[in-house]
Structure formats: C-alpha cells, structure tokens
N, C-alpha and C positions, 0 to 999 in steps of 0.2 A: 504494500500500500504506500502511496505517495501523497504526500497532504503540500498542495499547490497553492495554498492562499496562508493556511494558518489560523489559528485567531476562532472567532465561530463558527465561520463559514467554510470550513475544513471541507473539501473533496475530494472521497476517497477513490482511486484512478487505482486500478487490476490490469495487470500485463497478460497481454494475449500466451494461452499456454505455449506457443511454441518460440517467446520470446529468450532469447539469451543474451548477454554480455560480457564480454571481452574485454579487457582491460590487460593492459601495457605499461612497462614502465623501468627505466634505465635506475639501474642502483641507485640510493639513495644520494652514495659517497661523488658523485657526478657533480661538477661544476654548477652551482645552483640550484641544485636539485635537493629537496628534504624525504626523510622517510615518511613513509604513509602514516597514522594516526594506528594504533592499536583495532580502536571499533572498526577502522573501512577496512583494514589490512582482515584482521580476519573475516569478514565475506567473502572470500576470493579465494581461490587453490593459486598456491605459488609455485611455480614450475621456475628453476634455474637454469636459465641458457648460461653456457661456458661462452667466450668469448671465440671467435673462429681465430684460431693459431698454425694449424696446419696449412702448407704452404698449397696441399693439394685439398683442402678443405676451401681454400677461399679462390683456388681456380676452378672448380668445382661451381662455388658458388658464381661467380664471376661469367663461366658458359653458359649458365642457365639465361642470367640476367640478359645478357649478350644474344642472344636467340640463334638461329638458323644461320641466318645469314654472315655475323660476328662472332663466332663462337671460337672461330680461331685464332684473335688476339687476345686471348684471356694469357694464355703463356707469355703473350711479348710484353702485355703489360707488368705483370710481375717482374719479368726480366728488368724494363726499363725502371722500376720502382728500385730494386735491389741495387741497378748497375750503378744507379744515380745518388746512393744512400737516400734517397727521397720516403720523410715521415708519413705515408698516406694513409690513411684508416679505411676501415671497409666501405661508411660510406660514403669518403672521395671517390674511391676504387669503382662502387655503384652508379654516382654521380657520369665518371666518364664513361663505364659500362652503358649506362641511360642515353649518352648526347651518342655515342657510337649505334647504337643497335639503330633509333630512330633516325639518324642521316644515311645509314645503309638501306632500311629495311624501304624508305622513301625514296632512294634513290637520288637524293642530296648532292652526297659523296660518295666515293670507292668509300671501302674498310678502312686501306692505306692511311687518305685524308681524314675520313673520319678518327683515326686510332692518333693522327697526328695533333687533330681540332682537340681532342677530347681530352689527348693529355695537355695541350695547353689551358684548358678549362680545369683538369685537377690540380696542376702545376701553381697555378697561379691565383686559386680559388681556396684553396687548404693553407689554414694559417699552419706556420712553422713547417710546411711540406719543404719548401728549400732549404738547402743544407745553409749555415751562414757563413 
C-alpha cells in the first residue's frame, strides 16, 4: 500500500499482481554515494556483482556490447588501452563500444574509423584516462 497525499485523505493505491521492482545501486563506498537506510535496505535481496577483472571477462563483455558487425575490435581495444597505460573503466570501455557498434551498424563509418572516433571519445572523455 502506498499512501499518496497523507494526512486524512490517505489513498490507498495496490500494485497490479504481476508488478515487480528492481533496484540498482553502486557500493555505498563510491564517490558521493551513501549507504541505503537499514528499513529500505532490507526490502530488497542483495545480490553482489564482483567487479569485471578478467581480461577475457571484459572482452567478452565488450563483443557482446559491440554487436555483429564490431565484435572484432573488442581485442584491439584492450590492446590499445594496455599498450597506452590508458586508466579506462568499463564504462568508458562501453561508452566507445556504444559510439563504435552505432557508426558501423548505420553505416557512418568503416569499424576502422569508427574504432578510431570512439577511442578519441574515450581518450578524451574519461577523467585521469591519460597517463600524465
């Protein structure tokens, strides 16, 4: 039950049975981020995602994102990330995966271009990504 006004005029509002919710949410310990409150926290099942570490975990993920047509620079970007010491996190990594698959799959750009566009959008877009 959800009470929408408060006060007297209280209306009480029932979720349709096939309603569910999902909820999200990045460690507490995160840049601005507080922990959830005891009462909302237990409502919830807490599933702990590990961070992606493995090097074929995040090319893995990286083909997926990349589709069909870009799935074969997921290796070279890794490469150029390591080659460059370049600090990239997963979702810069995603971000250029994102601008690459959509100039390919449209027909924009070659892969080539786009794998080129895409890292200058993570390059330059990801604070601390350049070595100093």
């Amino acid at each position: 039950t959800l009470v929408e006004h408060g006060g007297e005029h209280a209306v009480a509002r029932t979720a349709h049975a096939a309603f569910r919710m999902l909820a999200t949410m990045n460690p507490g310990g995160d840049f601005g981020k507080k922990e959830l409150s005891p009462a909302l926290r237990s409502r919830f099942t807490e599933i702990w995602a590990s961070a992606l570490d493995s090097r074929a975990d995040v090319e893995a993920m990286l083909r997926l994102r990349l589709g069909q047509h870009a799935e074969h620079l997921a290796p070279h970007m890794l490469n150029a990330r390591d080659a460059l010491g370049l600090d990239l996190t997963v979702r810069d990594l995603a971000a250029w995966c994102d601008f690459a698959r959509v100039a390919v799959a449209s027909r924009v750009l070659s892969a080539r271009a786009a794998y080129v566009h895409g890292a200058c959008v993570a390059f330059l877009d990801a604070p601390g990504a350049l070595p100093e």
